[in-house]
C-alpha positions as CSV (number, residue, x, y, z in Angstrom):
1,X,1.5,-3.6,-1.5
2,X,2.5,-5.7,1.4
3,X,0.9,-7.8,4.8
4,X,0.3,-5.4,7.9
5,X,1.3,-8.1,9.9
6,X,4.3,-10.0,10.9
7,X,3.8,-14.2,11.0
8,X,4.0,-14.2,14.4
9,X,1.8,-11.4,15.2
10,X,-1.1,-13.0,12.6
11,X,-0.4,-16.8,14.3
12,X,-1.4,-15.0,17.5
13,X,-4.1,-12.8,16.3
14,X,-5.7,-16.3,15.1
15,X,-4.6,-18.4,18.4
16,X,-6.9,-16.0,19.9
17,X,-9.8,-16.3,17.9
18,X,-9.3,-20.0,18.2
19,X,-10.0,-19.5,22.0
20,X,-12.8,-17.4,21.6
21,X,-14.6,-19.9,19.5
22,X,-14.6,-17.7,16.6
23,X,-13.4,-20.0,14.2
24,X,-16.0,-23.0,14.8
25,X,-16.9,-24.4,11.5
26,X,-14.2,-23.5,9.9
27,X,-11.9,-27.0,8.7
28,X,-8.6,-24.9,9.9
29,X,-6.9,-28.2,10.4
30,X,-7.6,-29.7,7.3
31,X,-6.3,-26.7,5.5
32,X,-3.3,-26.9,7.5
33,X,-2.6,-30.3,7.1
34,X,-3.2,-31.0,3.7
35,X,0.0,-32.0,1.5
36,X,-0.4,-29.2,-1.6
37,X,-1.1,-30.1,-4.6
38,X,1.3,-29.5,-7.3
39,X,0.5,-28.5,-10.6
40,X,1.5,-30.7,-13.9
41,X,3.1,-28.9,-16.9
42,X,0.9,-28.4,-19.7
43,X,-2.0,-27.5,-16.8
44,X,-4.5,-25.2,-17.2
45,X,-3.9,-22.4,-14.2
46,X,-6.1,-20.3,-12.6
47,X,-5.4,-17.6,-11.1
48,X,-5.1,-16.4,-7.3
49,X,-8.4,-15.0,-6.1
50,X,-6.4,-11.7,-5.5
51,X,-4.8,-11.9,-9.2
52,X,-8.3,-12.4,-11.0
53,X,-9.0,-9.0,-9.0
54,X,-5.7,-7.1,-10.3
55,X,-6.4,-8.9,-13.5
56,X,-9.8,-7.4,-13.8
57,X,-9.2,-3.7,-12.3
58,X,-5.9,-3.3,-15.1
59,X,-7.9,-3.5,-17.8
60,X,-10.4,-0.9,-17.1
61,X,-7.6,1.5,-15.8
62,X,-6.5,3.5,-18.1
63,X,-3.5,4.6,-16.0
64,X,-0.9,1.8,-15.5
65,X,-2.7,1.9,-12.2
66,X,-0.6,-1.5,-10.6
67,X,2.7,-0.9,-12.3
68,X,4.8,-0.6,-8.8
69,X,8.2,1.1,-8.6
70,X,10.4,-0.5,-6.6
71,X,14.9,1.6,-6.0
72,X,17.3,-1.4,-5.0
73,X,20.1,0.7,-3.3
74,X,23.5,-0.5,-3.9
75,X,26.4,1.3,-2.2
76,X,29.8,-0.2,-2.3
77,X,31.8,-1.6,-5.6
78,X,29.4,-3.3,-8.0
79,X,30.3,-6.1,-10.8
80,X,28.0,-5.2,-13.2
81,X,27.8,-8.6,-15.1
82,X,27.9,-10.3,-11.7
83,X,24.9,-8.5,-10.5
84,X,22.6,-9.1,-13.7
85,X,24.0,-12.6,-13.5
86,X,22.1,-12.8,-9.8
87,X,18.9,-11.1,-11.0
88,X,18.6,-13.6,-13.4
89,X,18.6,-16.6,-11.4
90,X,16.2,-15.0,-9.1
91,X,14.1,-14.8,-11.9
92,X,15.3,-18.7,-13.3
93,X,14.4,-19.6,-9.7
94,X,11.2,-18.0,-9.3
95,X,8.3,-19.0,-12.0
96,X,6.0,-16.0,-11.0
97,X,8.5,-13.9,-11.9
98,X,8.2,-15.1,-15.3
99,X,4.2,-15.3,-15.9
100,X,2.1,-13.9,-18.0
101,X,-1.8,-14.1,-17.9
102,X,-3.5,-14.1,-21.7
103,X,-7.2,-15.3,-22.0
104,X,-8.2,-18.9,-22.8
105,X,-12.3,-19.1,-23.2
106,X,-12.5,-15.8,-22.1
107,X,-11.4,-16.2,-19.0
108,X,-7.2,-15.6,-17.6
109,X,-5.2,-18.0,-16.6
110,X,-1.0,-18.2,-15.8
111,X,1.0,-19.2,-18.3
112,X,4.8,-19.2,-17.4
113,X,7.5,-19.0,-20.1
114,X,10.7,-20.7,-20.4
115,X,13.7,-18.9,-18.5
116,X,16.0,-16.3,-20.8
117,X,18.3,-14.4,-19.6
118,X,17.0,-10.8,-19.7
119,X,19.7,-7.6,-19.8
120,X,19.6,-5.1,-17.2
121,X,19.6,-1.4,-19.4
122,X,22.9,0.0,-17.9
123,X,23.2,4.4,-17.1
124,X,26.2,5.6,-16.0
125,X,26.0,9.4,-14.9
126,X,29.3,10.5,-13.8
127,X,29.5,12.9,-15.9
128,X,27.2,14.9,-14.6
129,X,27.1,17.4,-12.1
130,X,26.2,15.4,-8.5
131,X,23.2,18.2,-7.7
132,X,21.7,16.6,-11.5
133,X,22.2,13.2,-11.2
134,X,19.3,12.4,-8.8
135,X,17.0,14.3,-11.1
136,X,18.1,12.8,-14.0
137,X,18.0,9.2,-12.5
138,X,14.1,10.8,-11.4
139,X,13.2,11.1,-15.0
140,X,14.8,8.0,-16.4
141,X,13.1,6.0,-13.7
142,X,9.7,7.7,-14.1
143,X,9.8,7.5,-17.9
144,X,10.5,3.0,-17.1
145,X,7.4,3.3,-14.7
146,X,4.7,5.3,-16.6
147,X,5.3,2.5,-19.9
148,X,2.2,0.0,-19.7
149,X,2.3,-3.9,-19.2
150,X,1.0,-6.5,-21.4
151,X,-0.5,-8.7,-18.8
152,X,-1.1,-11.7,-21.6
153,X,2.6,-11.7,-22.8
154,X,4.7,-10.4,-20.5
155,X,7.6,-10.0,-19.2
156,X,6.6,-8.2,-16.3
157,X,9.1,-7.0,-14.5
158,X,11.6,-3.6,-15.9
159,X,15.1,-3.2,-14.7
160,X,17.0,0.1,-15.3
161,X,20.8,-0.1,-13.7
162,X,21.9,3.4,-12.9
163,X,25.4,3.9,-11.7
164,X,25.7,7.5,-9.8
165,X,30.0,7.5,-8.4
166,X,32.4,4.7,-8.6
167,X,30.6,3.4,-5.4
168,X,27.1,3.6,-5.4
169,X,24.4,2.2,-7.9
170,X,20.7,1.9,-7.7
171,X,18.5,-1.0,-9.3
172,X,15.2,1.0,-10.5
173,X,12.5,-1.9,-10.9
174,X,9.1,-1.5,-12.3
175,X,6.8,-4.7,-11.6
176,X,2.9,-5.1,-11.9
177,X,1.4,-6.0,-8.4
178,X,0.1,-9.3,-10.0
179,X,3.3,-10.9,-9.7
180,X,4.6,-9.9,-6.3
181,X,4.0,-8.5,-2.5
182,X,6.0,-6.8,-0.4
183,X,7.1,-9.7,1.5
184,X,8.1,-10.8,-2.0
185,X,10.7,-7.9,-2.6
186,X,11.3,-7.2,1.4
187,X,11.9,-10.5,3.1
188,X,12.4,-13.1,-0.4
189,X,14.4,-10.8,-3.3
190,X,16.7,-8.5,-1.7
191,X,18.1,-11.6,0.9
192,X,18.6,-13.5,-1.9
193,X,19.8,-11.5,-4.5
194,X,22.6,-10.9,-2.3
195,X,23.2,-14.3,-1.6
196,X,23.7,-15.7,-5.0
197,X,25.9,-12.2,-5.3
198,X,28.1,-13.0,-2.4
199,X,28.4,-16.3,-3.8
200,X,29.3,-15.6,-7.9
201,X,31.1,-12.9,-6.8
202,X,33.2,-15.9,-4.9
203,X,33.5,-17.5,-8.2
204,X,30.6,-20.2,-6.4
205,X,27.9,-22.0,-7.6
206,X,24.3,-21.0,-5.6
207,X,23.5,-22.2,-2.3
208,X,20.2,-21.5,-2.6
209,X,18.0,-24.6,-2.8
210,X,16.0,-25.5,-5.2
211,X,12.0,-24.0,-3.8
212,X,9.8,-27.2,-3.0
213,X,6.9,-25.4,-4.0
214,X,6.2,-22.4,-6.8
215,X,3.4,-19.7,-6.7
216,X,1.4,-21.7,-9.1
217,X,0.9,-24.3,-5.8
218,X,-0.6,-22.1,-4.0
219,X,-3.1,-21.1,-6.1
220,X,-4.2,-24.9,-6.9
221,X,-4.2,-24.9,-3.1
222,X,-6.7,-21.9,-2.3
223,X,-8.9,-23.1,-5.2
224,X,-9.4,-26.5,-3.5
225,X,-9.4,-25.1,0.1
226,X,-12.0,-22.5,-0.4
227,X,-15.5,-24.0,-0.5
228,X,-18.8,-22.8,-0.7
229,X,-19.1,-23.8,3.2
230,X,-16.2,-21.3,4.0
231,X,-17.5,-19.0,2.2
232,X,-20.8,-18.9,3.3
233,X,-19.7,-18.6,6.8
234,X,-17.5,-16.0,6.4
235,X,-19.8,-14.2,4.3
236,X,-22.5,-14.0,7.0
237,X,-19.4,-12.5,9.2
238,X,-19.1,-9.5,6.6
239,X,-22.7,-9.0,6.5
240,X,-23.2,-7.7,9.9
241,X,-20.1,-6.4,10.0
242,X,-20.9,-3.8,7.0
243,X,-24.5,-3.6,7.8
244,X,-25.4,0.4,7.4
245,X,-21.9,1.3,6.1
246,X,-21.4,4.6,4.1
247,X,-20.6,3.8,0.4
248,X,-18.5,6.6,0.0
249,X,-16.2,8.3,2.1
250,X,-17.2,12.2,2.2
251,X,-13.5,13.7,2.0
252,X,-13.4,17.4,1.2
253,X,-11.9,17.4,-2.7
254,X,-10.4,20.1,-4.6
255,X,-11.9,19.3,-7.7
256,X,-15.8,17.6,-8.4
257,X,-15.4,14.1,-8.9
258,X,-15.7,13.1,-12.6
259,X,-18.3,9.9,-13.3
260,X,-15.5,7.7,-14.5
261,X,-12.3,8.1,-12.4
262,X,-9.1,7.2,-14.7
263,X,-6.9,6.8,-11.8
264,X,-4.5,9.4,-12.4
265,X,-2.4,10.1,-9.2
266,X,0.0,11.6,-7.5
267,X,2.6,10.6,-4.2
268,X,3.8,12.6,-1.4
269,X,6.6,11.1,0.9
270,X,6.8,11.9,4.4
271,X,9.4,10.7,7.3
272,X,8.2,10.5,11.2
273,X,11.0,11.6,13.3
274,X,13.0,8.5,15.5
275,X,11.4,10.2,18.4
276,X,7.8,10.2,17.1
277,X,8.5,6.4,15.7
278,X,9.8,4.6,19.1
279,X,6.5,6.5,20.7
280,X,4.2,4.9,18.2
281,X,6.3,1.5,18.8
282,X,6.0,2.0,22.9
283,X,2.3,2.7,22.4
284,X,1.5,-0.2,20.6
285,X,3.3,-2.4,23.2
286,X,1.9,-0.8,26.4
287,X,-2.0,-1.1,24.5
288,X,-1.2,-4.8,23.5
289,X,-1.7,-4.0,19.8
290,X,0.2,-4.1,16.8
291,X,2.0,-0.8,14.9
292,X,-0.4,-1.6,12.5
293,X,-3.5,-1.3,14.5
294,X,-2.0,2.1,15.9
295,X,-1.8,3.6,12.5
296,X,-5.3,2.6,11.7
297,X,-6.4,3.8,14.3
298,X,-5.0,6.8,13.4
299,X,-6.3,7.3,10.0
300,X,-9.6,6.3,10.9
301,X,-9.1,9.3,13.5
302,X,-7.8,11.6,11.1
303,X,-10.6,10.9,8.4
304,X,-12.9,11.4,11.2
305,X,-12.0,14.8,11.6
306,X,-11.9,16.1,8.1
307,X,-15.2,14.1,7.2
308,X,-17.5,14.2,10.9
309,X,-18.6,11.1,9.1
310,X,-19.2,8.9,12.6
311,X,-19.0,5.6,10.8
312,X,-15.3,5.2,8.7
313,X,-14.4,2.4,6.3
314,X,-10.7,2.0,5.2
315,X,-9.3,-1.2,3.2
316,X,-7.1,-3.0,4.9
317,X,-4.5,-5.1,3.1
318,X,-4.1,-8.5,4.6
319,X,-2.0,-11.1,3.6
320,X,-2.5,-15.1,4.0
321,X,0.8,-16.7,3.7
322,X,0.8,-17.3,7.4
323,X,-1.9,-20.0,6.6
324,X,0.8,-22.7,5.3
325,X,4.6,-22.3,6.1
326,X,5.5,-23.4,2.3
327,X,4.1,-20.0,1.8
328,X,6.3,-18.3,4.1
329,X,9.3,-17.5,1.4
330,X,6.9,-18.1,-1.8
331,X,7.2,-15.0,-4.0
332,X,4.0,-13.8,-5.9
333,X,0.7,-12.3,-5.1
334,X,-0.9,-13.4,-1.3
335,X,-3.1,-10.4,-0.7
336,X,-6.7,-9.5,-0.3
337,X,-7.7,-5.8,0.3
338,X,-11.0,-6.1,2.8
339,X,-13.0,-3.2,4.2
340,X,-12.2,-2.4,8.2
341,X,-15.4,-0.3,9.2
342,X,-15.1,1.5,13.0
343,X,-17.7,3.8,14.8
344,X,-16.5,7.1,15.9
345,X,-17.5,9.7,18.1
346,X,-16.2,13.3,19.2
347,X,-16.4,12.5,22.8
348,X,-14.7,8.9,23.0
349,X,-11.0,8.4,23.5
350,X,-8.3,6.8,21.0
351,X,-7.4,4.0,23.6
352,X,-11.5,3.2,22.8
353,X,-10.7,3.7,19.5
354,X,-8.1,1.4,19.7
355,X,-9.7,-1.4,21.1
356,X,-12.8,-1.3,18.2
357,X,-9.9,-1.3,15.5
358,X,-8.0,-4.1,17.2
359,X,-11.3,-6.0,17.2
360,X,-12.2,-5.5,13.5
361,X,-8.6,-6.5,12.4
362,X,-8.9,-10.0,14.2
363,X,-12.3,-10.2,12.8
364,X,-11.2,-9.4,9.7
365,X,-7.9,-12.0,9.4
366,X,-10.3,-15.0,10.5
367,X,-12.9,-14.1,7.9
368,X,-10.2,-13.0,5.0
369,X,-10.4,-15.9,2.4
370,X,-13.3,-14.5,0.9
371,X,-12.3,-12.9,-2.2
372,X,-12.8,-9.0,-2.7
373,X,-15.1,-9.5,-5.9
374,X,-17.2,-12.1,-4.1
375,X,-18.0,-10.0,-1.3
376,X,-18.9,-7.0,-3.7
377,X,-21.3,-8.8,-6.0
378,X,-22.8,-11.1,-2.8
379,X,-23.3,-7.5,-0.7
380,X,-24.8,-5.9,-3.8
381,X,-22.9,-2.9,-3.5
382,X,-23.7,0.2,-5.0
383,X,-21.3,0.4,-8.0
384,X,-20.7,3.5,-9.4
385,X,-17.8,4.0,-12.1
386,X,-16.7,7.1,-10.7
387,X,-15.2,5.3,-6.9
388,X,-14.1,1.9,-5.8
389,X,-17.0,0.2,-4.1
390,X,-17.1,-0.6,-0.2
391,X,-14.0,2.1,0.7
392,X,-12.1,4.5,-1.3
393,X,-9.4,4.7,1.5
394,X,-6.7,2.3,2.4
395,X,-3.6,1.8,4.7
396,X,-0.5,-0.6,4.1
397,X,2.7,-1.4,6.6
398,X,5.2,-3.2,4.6
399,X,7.1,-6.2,5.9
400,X,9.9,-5.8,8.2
401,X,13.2,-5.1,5.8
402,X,16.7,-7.5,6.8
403,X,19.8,-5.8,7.3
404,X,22.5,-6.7,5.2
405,X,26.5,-6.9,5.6
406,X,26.8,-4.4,2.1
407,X,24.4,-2.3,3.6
408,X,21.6,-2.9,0.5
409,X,18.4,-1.9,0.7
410,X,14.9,-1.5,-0.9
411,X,12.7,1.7,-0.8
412,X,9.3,2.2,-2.7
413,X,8.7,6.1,-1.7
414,X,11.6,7.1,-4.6
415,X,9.2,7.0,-8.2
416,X,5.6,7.7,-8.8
417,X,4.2,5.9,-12.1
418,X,1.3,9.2,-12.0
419,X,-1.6,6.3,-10.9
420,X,-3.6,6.0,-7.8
421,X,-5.8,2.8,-7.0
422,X,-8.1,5.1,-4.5
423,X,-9.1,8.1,-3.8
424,X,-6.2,8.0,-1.0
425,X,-3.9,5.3,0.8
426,X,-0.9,5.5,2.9
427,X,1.7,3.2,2.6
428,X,4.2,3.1,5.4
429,X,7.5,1.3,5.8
430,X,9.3,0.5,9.2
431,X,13.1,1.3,8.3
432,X,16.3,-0.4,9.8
433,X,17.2,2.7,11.1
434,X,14.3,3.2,13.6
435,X,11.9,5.5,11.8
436,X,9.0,5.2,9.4
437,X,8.6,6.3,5.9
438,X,6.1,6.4,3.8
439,X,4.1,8.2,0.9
440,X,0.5,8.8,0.7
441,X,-0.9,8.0,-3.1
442,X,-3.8,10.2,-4.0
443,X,-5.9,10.5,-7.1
444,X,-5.0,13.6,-8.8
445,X,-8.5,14.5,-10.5
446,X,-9.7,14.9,-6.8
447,X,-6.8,16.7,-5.3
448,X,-4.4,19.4,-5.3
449,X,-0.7,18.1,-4.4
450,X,-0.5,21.5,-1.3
451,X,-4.2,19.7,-0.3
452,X,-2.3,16.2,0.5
453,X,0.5,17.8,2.2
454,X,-1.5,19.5,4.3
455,X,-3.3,16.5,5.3
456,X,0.0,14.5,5.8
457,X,1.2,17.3,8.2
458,X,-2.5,17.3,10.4
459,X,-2.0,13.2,10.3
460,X,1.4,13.9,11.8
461,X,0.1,16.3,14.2
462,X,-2.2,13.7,15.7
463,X,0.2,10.9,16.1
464,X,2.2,13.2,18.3
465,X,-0.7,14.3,20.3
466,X,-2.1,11.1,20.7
467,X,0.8,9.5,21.7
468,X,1.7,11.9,24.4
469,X,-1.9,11.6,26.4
470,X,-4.3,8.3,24.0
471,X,-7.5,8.6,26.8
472,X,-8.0,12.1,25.1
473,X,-11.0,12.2,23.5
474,X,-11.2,11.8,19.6
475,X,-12.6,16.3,19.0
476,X,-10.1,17.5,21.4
477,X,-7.1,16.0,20.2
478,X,-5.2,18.9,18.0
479,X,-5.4,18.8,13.9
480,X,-3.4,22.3,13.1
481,X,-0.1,22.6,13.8
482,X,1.7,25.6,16.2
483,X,2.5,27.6,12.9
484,X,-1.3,26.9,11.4
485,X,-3.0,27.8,14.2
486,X,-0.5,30.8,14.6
487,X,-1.5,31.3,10.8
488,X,-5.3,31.1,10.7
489,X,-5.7,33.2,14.2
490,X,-3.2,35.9,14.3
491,X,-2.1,36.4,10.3
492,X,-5.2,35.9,8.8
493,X,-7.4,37.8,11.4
494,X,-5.0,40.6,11.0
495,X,-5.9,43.0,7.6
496,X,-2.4,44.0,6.3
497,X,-4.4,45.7,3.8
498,X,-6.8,49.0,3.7
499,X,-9.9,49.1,2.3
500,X,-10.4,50.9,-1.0
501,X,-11.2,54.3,-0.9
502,X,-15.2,54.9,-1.2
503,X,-17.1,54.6,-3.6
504,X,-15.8,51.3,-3.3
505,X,-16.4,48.2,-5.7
506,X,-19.4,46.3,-4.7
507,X,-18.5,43.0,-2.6
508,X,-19.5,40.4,-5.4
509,X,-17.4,42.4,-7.3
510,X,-14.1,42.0,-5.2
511,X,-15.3,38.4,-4.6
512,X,-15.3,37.7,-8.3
513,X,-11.9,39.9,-9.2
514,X,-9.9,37.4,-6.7
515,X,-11.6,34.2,-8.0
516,X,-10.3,34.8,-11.5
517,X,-6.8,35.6,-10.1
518,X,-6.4,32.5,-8.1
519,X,-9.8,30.0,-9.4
520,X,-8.2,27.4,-8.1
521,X,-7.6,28.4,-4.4
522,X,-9.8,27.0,-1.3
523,X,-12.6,30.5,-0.8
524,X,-14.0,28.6,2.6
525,X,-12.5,26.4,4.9
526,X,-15.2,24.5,8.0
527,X,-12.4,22.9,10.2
528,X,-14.0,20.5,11.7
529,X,-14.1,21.2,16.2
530,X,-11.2,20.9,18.1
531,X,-8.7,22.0,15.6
């Protein structure tokens, strides 16, 4: 849902390619220095690159597959009316956040509505016990997440205000991706929705400026900055950097995939320890790469080992605000998903690892205007309706999150709305308080929910070994934790059971007896070497 990068990290990353001559060819400057155009009311809109895709993939879903949930946390006193009074003039302010996309000649365009006041549906539960009030909140928020958009009308955006003791409230937003990022809701919403707060709380008028620029801008902008030149030259960059790439990802599934995948899903959360968090940090730094580049590496690793596929393609979400600074604090929709394809091998190390993922990411952010759909019908990808083409797989960090005098904050790990885009992505979140969160999303007509969180604890298991000793090489580096391998050598090689007395049932016979009591339960497990 959000860039992988900070501003200063991607200004860096492209600095770099800049000295290397990568970029030659590319009119950088031009881009750069261009005044923006501004759109005219009455306009006909196109949309973003990366909206046209959303666009396109939400009306085939038949899940509310880019419905996002986003939990506002609100401790302290709360004027209600105040509060609603703030989230509308975010909304006045911010004409994304009031655009809907109907057809016009069979193709979508942005049309944005007149500001209205919208009401923010108000639950108090104080009256219930404390132990039911987060489930109830659960089910109210769920129920607001799993109810479809209409992409051509709008609105787009769900409030639901939920009030749990005198002092502590939660916001429970539903949004479709098409309108926002996560710098949107990290670094742009939650600062200013406390602003104007502060302020009308104060009985004062905003001190917000007006924005110079709206989201509609920027997509006049990338329309007239990407060219047929640019694209060609990025597209030759792609091409030889997917040449002989798997189409499909060979993860072990619970369930035979079904030739048109729905996207139902499901979520598991997870939190890293402080401990295991500062090491990931202190690796990064002493490896001169980003947290980002660490975790991908570490996925890559980890779907390595449960596929011994040697060649490993995982989407990576990039972001291009940091090509204009008017983008910098523009909410909408800046993101392009591209594929990040790494060579692995049982006897190299993660630090090699490392190095070919940090490589492919700077590749990959100089070459990232070319849109998604573009590269897919210019590759000729196999298209099947039963995956997503080029990866199935896909890792996000969101933005860094301000900390805030009244202590409010913004999770997305709290509400699932039952959908999965892929087959499986991680999503992780850098916290205030020194440790990452996260969720991984995974499409429930392939998996078993036990099946995820076992793969979320092997994925944990790596980052602590690799952290402790990264020239280890990739096969040796443990997958099972103390208690699995404890488990799977010692409990399960151990019979805590006799055989039946003779003449005893023939084998097929016992084998068939304990797949009807448990059909759904793994009969065979090939872990992969070195676990």
């Amino acid at each position: 849902m959000s860039e992988n990068h900070s501003a200063e990290n991607v200004r860096q990353l492209l600095l770099e390619q800049l000295r290397q001559k990568k970029l030659v060819g590319e009119p950088l400057a031009q881009r750069l220095l261009t005044p923006l155009p501004r759109y005219e009311r009455g306009q006909v809109l196109p949309l973003s690159f990366g909206q046209q895709q959303l666009w396109f993939l939400s009306r085939l879903a038949k899940e509310p597959v880019y419905n996002e949930c986003v939990t506002v946390h609100l401790p302290g006193s709360l004027d209600r009316k105040v509060f609603e009074r703030s989230f509308n003039e975010f909304i006045r302010r911010h004409e994304i956040w009031r655009t809907s996309f109907p057809e016009k000649n069979g193709q979508p365009i942005q049309k944005i509505h007149p500001f209205e006041p919208i009401e923010l549906p108000f639950v108090d539960l104080r009256h219930l016990p404390p132990e039911e009030r987060e489930k109830e909140a659960q089910r109210l928020a769920a129920e607001q997440a799993r109810l479809p958009f209409d992409l051509a009308n709008g609105p787009l955006v769900r409030g639901l205000l939920i009030r749990f003791e005198d002092r502590l409230h939660r916001l429970y937003l539903t949004l479709h991706h098409i309108i926002f990022d996560g710098v949107t809701l990290y670094q742009v919403f939650l600062p200013e929705l406390w602003t104007l707060y502060q302020a009308f709380c104060a009985d004062r008028s905003s001190p917000l400026p007006e924005p110079a620029y709206q989201y509609a801008d920027y997509t006049l902008w990338q329309q007239a900055s990407v060219n047929q030149s640019l694209l060609d030259q990025q597209l030759a960059y792609w091409r030889e950097a997917l040449a002989g790439a798997p189409a499909l990802i060979n993860l072990p599934t619970d369930f035979p995939r079904p030739p048109v995948q729905s996207f139902r899903g499901g979520m598991v959360p997870f939190t890293l320890s402080q401990e295991l968090t500062e090491a990931l940090k202190r690796l990064a730094r002493e490896e001169g790469m980003t947290l980002y580049m660490v975790l991908m590496a570490s996925l890559q690793l980890l779907l390595y080992r449960y596929t011994q596929q040697e060649e490993i393609v995982v989407g990576a979400v990039l972001g291009s605000r940091e090509q204009r600074p008017e983008f910098a604090r523009m909410p909408g929709y800046f993101l392009n998903t591209l594929p990040l394809t790494c060579k692995l091998t049982g006897s190299s190390s993660f630090r090699s690892l490392l190095q070919q993922v940090r490589e492919r990411i700077i590749g990959a952010i100089a070459h990232q205007d070319i849109p998604f759909s573009y590269l897919v019908e210019q590759l000729q990808v196999e298209r099947s309706a039963a995956w997503n083409p080029l990866f199935q797989v896909t890792l996000t960090l969101e933005p860094q999150l301000p900390v805030l005098p009244s202590g409010w904050t913004i999770t997305q790990m709290d509400v699932s709305a039952g959908a999965s885009k892929f087959d499986l992505s991680l999503e992780v979140d850098d916290r205030p308080d020194g440790r990452l969160i996260g969720r991984f999303e995974y499409s429930s007509e392939l998996f078993e929910e036990q099946t995820i969180v076992r793969l979320a604890r092997h994925w944990q298991t790596l980052l602590s070994s690799l952290v402790s000793d990264p020239s280890c090489s990739l096969a040796s580096l443990p997958l099972l934790s103390p208690e699995e391998r404890h488990q799977l050598l010692v409990s399960f090689s151990s019979s805590s059971q006799t055989l039946p007395p003779s003449p005893a049932p023939a084998i097929h016979l016992l084998f068939e007896a304990q797949a009807q009591r448990s059909p759904s339960s793994c009969a065979l497990l090939d872990l992969p070497s070195g676990s």
